[in-house]
N, C-alpha and C positions, 0 to 999 in steps of 0.2 A: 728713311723717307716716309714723310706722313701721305696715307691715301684717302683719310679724313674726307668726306665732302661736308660744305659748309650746312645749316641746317634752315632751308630758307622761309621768311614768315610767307604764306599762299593769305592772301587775302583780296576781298571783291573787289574791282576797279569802280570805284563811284564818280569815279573823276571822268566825266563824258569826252570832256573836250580833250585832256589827257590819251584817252582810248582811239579818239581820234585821229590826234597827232601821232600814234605809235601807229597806227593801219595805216593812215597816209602814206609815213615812210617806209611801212613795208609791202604794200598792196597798190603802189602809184597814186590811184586818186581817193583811198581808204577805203573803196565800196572791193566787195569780194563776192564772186558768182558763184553759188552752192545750188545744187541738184538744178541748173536751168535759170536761178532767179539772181537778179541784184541784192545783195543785201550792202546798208550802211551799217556803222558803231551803232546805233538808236534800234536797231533787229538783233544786237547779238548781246549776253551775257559774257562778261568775263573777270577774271583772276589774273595777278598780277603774282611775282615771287619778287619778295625784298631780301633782298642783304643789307645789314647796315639802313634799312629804312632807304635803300636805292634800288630802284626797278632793275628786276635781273632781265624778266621774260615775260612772256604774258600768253594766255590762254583765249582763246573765244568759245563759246558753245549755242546752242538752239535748240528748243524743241521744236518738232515740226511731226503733225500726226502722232504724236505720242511717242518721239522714237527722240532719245537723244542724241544732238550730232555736235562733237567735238569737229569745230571749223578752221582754228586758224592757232599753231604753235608758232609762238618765236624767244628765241634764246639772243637777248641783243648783249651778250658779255659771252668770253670764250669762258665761262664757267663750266664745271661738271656740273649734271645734276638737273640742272633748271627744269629742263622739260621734264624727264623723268618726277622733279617735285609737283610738274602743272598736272601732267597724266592723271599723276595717284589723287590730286586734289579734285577733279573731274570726277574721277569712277566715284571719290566716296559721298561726293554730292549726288552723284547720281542714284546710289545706294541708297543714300539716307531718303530721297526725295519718291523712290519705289521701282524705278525703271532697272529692269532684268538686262540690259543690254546698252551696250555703248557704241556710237559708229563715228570712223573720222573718214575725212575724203580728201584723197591726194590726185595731183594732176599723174599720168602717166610715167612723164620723167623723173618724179620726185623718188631716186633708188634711195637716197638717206634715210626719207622718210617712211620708206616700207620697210628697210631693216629695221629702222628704229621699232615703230609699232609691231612687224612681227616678231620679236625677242620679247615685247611684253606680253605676248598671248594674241595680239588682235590675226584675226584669217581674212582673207578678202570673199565677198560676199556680192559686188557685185562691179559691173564693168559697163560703164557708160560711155560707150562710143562715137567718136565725134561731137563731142557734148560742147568742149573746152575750143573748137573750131566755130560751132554755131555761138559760144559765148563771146567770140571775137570781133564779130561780126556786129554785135552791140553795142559790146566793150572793144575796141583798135588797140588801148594802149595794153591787152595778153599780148604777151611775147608770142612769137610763134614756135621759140626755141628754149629751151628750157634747159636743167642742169645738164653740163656737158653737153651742150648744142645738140639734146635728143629732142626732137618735133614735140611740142607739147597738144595734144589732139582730143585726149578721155580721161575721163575722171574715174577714180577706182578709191570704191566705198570698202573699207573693214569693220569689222564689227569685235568686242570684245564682250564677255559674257560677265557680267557684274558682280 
């Protein structure tokens, strides 16, 4: 059995309207609430992974205050690998660009996504309470229930050291 993972091109999404249409359908109306605020595609930077010159996944990022924040993973193929290729594509821009430190932020429910980032080194750094409830209230169409029908309520910021 080969365990091979495929090796995938990481390059910038310059296609807006493209970046768009991928947040749409995974974010409902494409706009995404980070630390309190709305943000659309036109507020975030991202990376795409091709296979075959075909979108595997795609990345978001921000800086805000001088801090980088990895915002928004998606793996749209049951592929190994994808995010793990966006991750490492993230840190080394971040490296290359001077910032010491990397932070992603997941809703409360998101247990995939805490195991995932803590296996690569990220700790959790801080716990936003009731955050993701006062974001609902702006935003109606946040679920109120999240993976496994766990209440989705706080936002929980990790940080990995660059």
């Amino acid at each position: 059995m080969n365990d091979t993972k495929p090796a995938f091109e990481i390059r910038p999404m310059t296609d807006r309207t493209a970046l768009e249409e991928m947040l749409r359908l995974r974010w409902s109306d494409g706009t995404i609430f980070v630390r309190g605020r709305l943000l659309g595609p036109q507020d975030v930077e991202a990376f795409g992974a091709y296979l075959d010159n075909r979108l595997q996944g795609i990345v978001t990022w921000r800086v805000e205050e001088g801090i980088l924040y990895m915002l928004t993973m998606n793996n749209i193929t049951d592929r190994r690998g994808v995010s793990t290729s966006l991750v490492k594509a993230v840190m080394a821009m971040g490296r290359e660009k001077g910032f010491t430190f990397m932070r992603a932020l997941l809703t409360n429910d998101n247990w995939p996504g805490f195991r995932f980032y803590q296996k690569r080194g990220f700790r959790i750094v801080g716990v936003h309470t009731g955050v993701v409830d006062m974001m609902r209230q702006l935003k109606p169409s946040i679920p109120v229930r999240g993976v496994d029908g766990i209440p989705m309520r706080d936002e929980i910021e990790l940080e990995i050291v660059l």
